[in-house]
TORTINU-405599 format. One record per residue: residue in one letter; z, x negated, y negated of N, C-alpha, C, O in turn. Coordinates in steps of 0.02 Angstrom, whole numbers, plus 50000, padded with zeros to 5 digits. Example, Ala and Ser with C-alpha at 12.3 -4.5 7.8 and 13.67 -1.06 7.14 Angstrom:
A503904934050284503904938550225503904934050165504234928850166S503544935850112503574931650053503944935549998504024933049943
END
This chain:
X476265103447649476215099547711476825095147719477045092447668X477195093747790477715092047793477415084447843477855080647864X477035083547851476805077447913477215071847905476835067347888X477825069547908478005062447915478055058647979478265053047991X477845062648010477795059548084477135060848140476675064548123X477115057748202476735059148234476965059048300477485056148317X476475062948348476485060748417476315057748455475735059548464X476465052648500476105049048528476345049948608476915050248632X475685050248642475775050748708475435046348758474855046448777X475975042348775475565035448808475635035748878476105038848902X475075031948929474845032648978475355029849032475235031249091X475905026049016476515023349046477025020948984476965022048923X477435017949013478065016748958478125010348942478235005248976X477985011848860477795003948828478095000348839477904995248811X478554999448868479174993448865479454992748938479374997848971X479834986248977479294978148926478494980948919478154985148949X478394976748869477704977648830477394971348892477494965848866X477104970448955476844964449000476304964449015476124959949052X475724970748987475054969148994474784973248936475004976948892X473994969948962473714972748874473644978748855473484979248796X473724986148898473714991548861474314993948836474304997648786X474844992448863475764993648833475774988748762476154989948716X475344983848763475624978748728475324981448651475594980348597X474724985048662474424986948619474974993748593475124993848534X475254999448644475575004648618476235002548587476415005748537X476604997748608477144995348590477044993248515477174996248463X476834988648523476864985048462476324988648382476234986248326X476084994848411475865001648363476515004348340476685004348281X476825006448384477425008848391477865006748323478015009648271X478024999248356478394995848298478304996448220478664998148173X477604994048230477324994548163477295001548129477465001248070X477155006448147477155012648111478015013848092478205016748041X478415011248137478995014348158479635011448068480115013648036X479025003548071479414999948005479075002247965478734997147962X478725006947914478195009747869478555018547887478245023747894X479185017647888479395025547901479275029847925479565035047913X478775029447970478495034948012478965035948060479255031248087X479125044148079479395047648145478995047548205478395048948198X479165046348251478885044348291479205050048369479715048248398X479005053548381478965058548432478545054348483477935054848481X478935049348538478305044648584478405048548655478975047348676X478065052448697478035053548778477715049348814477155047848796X478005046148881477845042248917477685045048991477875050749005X477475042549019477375043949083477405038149141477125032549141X477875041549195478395034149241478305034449282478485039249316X477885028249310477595026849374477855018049370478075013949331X477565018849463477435010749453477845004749435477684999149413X478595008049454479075003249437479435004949380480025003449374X479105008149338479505006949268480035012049255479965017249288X480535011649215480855015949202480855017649125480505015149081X481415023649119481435024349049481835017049022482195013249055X481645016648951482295010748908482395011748832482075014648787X482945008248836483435011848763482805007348710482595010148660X482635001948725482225000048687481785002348623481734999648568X481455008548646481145013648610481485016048577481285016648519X482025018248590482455024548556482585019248485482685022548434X482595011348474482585008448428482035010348353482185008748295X481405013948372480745014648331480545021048332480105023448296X480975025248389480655032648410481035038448373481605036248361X480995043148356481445047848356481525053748395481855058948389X481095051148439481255054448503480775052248562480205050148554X481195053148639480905048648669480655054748741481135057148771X480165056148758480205059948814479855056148875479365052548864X480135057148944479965054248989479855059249041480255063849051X479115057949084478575064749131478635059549191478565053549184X478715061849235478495059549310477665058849341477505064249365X477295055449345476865053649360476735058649420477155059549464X476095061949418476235066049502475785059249541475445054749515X475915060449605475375054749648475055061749706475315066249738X474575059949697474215063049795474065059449833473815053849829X474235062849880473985059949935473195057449953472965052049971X472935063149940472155062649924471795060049858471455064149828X471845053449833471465053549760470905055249738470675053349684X470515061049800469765058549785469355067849754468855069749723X470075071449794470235077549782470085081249695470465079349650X469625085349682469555088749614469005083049602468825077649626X468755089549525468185086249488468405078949436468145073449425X469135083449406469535077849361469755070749377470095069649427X469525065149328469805058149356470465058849373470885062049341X470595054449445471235054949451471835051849391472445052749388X471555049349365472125045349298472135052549264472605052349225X471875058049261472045062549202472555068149242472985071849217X472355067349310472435074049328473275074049360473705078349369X473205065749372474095064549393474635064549314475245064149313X474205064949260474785067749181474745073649155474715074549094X474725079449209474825085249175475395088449153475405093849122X475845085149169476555090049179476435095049105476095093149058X476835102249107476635105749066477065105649032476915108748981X477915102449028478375099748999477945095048943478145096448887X477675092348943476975088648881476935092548862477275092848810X476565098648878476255102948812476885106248768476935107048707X477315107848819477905111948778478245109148730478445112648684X478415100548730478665097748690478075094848626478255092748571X477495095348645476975094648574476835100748555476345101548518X477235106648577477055109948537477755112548456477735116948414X478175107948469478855107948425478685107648368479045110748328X478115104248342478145106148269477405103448264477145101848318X477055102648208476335101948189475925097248192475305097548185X476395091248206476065083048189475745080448240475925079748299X475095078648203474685073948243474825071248300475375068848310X474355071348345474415067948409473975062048419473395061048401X474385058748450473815052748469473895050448532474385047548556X473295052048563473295051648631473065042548659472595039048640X473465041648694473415033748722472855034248787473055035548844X472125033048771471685031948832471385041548847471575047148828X470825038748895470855045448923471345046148959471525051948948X471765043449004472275043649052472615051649020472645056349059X472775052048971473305056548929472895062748897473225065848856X472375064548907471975069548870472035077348902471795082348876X472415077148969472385084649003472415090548952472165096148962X472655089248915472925094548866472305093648785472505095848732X471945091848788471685088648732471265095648714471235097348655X470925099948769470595105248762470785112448748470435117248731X471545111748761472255115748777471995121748687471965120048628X471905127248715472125131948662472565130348600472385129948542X473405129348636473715130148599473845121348510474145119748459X473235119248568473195112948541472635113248483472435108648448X472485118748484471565118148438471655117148369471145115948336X472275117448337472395117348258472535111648262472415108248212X472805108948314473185101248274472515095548269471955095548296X472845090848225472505084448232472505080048288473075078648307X472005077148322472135074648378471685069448377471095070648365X471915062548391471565057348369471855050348450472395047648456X471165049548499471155048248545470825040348562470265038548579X471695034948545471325026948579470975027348646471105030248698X470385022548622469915021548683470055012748683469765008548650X470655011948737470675004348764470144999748786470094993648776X469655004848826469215002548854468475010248837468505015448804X467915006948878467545012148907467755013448974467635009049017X467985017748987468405015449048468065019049109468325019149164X467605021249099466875021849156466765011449183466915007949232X466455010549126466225004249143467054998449158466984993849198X467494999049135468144996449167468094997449222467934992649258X468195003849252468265003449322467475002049372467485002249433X466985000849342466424997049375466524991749376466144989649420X466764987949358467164981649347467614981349388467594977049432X468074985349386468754984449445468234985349526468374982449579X467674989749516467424991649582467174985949613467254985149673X466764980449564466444973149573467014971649610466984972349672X467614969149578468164963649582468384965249648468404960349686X468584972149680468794973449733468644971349798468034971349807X469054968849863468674966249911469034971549971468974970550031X469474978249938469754982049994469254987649977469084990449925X469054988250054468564994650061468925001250000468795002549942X469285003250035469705009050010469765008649929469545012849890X470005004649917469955002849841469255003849813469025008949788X468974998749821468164998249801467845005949802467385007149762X468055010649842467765016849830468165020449790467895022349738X468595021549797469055022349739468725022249673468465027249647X468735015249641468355014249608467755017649573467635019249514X467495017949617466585019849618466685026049608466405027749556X467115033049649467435038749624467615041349576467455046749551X468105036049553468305036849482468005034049412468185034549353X467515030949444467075026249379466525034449367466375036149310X466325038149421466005043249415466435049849372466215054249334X466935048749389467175055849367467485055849286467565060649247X467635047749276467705046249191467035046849154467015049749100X466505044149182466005044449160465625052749134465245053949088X465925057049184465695063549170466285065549123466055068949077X466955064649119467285067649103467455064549020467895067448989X467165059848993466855057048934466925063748883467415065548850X466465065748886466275071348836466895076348807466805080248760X467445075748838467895078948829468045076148749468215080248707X467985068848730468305069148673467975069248622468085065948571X467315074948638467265078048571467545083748544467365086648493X468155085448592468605089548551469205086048504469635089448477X469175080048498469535076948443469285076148389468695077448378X469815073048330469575074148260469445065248248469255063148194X469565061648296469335056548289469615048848362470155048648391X469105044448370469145042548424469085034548388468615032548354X469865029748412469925024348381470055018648425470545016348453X469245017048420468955011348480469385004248459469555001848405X469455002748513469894995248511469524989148496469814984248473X468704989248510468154982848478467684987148446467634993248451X467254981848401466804981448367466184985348419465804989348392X466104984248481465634985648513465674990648547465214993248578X466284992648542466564999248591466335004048549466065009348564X466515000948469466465007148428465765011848420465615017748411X465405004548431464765006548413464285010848489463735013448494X464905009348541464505013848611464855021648590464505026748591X465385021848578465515029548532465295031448500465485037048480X464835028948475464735030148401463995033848410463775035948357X463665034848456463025033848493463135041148527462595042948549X463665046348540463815051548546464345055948515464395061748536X464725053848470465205058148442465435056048373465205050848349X465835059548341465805061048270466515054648284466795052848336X466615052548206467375051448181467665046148224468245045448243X466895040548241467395034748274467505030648227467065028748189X468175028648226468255022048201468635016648236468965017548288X468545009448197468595002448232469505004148219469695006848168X469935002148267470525000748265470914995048309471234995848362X470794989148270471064981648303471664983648355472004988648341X471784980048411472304979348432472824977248406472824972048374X473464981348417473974978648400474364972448463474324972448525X474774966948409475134965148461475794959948451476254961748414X475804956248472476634952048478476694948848411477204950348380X476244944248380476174938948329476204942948266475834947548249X476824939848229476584941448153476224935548130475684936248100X476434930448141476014923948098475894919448174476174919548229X475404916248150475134909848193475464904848214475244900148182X476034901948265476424898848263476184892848323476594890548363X475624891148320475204885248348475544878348321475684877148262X475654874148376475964866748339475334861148356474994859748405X475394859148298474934852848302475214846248359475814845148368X474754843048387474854838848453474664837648506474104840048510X474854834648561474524835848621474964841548655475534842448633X474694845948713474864847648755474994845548827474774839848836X475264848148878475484847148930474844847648990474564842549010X474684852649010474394856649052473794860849023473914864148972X473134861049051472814869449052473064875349067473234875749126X473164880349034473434887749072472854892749076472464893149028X472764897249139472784904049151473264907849153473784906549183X473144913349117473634918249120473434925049102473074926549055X473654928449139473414935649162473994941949195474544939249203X473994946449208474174951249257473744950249317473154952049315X474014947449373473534945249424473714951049487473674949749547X473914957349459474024962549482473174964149482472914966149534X472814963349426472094966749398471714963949457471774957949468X471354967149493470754962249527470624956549497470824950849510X470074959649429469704956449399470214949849393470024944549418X470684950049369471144942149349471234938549403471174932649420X471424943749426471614937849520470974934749539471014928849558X470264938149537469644935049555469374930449502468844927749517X469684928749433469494924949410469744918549430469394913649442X470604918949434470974913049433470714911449500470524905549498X470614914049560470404910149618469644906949596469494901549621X469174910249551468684906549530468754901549499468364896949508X469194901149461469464894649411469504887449453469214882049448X470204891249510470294884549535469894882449597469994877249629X469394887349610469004883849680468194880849635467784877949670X468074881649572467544877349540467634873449487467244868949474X468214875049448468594869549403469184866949403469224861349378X469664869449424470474865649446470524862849517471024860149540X469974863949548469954858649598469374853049607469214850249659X469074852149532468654845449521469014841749471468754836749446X469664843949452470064842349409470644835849423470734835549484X470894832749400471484827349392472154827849357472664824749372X472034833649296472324835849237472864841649254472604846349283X473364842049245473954848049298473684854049246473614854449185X473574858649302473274866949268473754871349319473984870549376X473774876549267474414880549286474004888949282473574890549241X474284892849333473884900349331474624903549343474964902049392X474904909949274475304911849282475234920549295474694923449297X475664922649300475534931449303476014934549355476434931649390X475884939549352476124943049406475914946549475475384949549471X476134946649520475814949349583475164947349618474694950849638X475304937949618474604936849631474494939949716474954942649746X473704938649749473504940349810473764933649833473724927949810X474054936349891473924929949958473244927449935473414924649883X472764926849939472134924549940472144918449878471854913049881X472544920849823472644916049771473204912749764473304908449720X473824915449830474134910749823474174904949881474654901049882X473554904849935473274901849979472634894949929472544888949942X472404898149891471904893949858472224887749793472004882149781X472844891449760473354886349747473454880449789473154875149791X474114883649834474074877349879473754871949912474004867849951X472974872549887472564868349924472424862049875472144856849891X472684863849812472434855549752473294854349737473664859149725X473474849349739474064846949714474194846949632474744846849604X473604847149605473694846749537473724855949497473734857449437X473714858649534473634867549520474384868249542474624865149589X474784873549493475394875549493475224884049484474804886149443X475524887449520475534894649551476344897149487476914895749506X476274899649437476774903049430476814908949393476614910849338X477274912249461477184920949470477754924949450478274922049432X477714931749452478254934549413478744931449368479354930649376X478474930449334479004927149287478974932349202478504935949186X479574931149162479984934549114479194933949053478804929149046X479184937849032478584938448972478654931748920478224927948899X479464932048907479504924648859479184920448895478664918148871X479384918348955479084911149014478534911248989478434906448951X478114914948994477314917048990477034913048913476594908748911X477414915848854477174914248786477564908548787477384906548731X478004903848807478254895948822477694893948843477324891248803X477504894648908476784892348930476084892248892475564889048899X476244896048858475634896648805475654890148763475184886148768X476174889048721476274887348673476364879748676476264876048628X476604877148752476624870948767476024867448822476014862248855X475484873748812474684869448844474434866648796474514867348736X473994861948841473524858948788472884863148765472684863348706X472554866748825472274868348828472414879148866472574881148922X472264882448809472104888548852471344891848871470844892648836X471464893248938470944892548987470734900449008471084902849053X470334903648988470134910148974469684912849021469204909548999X469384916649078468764920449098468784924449141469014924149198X468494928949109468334937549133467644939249147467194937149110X467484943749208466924944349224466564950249189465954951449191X467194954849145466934960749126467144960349062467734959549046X466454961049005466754962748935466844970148916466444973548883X467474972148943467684976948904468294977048866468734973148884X468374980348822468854980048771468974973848733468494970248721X469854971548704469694965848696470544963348726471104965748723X470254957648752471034956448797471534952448749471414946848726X472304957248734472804956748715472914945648751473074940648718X472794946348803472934938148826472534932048779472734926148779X472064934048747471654930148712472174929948632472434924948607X472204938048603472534934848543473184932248555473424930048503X473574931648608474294926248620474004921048620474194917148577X473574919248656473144913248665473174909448588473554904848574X472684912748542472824908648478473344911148436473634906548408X473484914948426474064914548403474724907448426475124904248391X474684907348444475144903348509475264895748517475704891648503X474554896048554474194891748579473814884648567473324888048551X473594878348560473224873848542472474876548573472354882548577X472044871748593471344872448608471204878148662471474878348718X470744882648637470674890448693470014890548703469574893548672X469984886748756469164889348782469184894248831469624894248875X468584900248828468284907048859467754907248878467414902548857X467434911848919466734912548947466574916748881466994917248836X465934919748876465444922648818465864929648832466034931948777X466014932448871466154939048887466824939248869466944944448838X467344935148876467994935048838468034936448759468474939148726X467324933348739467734935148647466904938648633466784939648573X466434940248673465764943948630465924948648583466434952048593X465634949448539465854954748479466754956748467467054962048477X466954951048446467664952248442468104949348378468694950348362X467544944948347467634942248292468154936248293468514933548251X468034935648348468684928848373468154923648394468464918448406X467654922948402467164918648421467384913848374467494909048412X467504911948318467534905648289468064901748289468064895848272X468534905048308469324902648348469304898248429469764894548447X468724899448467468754895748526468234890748528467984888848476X468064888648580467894886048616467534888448656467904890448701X466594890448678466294894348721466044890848768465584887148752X466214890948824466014886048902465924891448960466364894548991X465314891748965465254897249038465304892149107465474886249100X465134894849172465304892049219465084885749228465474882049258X464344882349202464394877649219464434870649169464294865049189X464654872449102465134869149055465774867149040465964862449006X466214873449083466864871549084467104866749088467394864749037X467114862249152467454858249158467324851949140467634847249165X466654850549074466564846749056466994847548993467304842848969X466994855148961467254857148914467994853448892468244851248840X468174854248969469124854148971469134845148946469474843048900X468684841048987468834835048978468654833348906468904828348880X468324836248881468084834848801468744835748756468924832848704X469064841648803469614844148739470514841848739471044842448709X469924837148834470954833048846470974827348795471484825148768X470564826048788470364817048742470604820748674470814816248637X470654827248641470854826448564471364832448548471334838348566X471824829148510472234831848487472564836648460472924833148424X472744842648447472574848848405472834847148344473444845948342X472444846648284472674842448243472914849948171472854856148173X473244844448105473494849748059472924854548032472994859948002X472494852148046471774854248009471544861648063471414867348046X471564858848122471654863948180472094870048169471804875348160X472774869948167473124874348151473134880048087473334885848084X472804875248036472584876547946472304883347966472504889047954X471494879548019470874887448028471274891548040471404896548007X471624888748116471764895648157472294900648105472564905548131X472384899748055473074902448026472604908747971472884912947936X472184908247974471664913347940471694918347988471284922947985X472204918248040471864925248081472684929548054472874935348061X472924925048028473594930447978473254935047932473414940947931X472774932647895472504939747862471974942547892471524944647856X471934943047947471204943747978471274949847983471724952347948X470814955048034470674962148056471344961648096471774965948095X471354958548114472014959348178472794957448136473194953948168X472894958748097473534960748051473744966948057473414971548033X474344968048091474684975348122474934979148081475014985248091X475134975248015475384979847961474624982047910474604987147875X474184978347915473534982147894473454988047928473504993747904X473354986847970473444990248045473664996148026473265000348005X474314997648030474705002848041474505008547971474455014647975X474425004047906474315006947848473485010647870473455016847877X473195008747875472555010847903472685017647943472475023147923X473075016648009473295022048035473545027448006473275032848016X474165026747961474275031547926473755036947868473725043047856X473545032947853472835038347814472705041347874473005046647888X472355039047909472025039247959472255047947982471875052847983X472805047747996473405054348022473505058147987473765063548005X473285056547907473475060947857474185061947852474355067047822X474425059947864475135059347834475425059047758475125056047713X476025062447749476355062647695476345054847683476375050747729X476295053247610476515045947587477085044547609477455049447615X477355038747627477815035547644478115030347628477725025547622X478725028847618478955021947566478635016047631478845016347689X478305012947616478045006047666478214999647622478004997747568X478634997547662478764991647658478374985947623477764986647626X478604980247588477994978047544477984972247577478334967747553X477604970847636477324965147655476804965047644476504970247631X476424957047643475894955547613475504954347683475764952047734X474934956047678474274958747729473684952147710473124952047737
END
């Protein structure tokens, strides 16, 4: 057996790494990439992004597919996320030599059933349940067109599920995900998110501001932060800040209405983890628990005091790292946590999440069994 490498075929192009499913492939990437693994990564380019030399830093090879779009999304039995990554340039280039595939999401599975694919190993991240994700996006939505959308495609993932019991194994991103896989198919296992933080770099002190922060591209985020500030940042005194990208008119209308709420948008990924790192408080809530959001572990990693709704950290093993305040605790929450300090003792806990489940070089070593891979000289960091 010759395996020193693998394939990976991700649902867009990891880099910049600016929301939580890239952030998760990227920083996999890395980590396998320092543990000697070859890395054969295909992307698929939509949506702004382009190819970048970036990769070619961890990859040893980099292929880039054109996204198809229709006109009609509602067209065929197949979810539209699968059926716009077929290009057959994918199959031709996984079929170059023997090594494992690892498919990023259902988004990337067209080929998963593929004949010429039936010998290999094929081992398929589940980011989300992404039936119930997009019931979630269907809630959050307030454009007709969208909202059905939604509801379309929440149906057609939901049927089209079953497909990955043609894999040799399916590596759920939570504790709870694992266990909804686990409830129909063979060979799931738990596989933490990867992401930005090697160590905990939280400073003891006061902070500045409360932050939100999100991709306010997502419904769901944009409908939180306008929830935030029309029932807690506008009973507030304390300057709170909601950052992200692409907010709605609607949220950037509901800003402008408290003087003490600061709107800041498109801005550079560093800006983002500055903001983190100089709140007092990070300010967390999602209406849908699925997966587990990449914004929470910057949060402590990062961050001083992180309070979340129950659905932000349920079964995630981060519950003892925050702060739990649902809607009508919050904003008593915040004032409890402006009065104290994040002290050395504070920083001490949070620094246990260096050896925690969410350690990327555990991580990656895990993965590699995982792939069956040839041994590999790995680097001797301590886990």
């Amino acid at each position: 057996m010759n395996r020193k490498g693998v394939h990976i075929v991700a649902f867009d192009v990891p880099f910049p790494a600016n929301y939580g499913g890239v952030i998760d492939i990227f920083y996999r990437i890395k980590a396998l990439s320092k543990m000697n693994v070859k890395i054969v990564l295909h992307c698929f380019v939509y949506g702004g992004k382009e190819p970048h030399p970036e990769l070619e830093k961890y990859c040893e090879q980099v292929y880039y597919y054109k996204r198809r779009r229709f006109k009609n999304p509602f067209v065929g039995e197949l979810p539209y996320v699968v059926t716009t990554r077929n290009d057959l340039e994918l199959l031709k280039n996984l079929k170059q030599n023997d090594w494992p595939i690892f498919f990023e999401g259902l988004h990337c599975t067209y080929f998963l059933l593929h004949p010429n694919l039936e010998k290999r190993q094929k081992i398929v991240r589940m980011h989300n349940v992404e039936h119930l994700y997009y019931r979630g996006l269907e809630n959050a939505e307030t454009s007709f067109f969208k909202k059905y959308f939604y509801q379309v495609e929440a149906d057609r993932l939901e049927k089209y599920e079953s497909v990955l019991s043609a894999s040799d194994g399916i590596a759920a991103i939570s504790p709870s995900e694992t266990n909804y896989y686990k409830e129909d198919f063979r060979n799931v296992f738990y596989l933490p998110a990867f992401h930005s933080n090697d160590h905990v770099v939280s400073k003891a002190g006061k902070g500045e501001y409360v932050l939100y922060h999100g991709n306010l591209a997502v419904a769901e985020n944009n409908r939180a932060a306008i929830f935030l500030i029309e029932n807690v940042f506008s009973k507030l005194k304390i300057p709170c800040i909601i950052a992200g990208n692409n907010p709605s008119a609607a949220l950037k209308a509901a800003a402008k209405n408290y003087p003490n709420v600061k709107l800041a948008f498109n801005i550079a990924a560093q800006e983002v983890l500055r903001l983190i790192e100089h709140a007092h408080i990070n300010l967390l809530y999602t209406f849908q628990n699925t997966g587990i959001k990449l914004k929470l572990l910057n949060a402590l990693y990062r961050g001083r005091h992180c309070i979340v709704n129950d659905l932000m950290v349920l079964n995630t093993g981060l519950e003892p790292y925050c702060h739990i305040a649902n809607e009508d605790s919050i904003q008593k929450e915040i004032m409890r946590l402006w009065k104290l300090e994040f002290t050395e003792e504070n920083v001490s806990f949070r620094k246990q999440l260096d050896i925690s489940e969410f350690n990327n070089t555990k991580n990656a070593k895990d993965l590699i069994e995982r792939l069956e891979l040839d041994p590999v000289e790995i680097e001797k960091t301590k886990v």
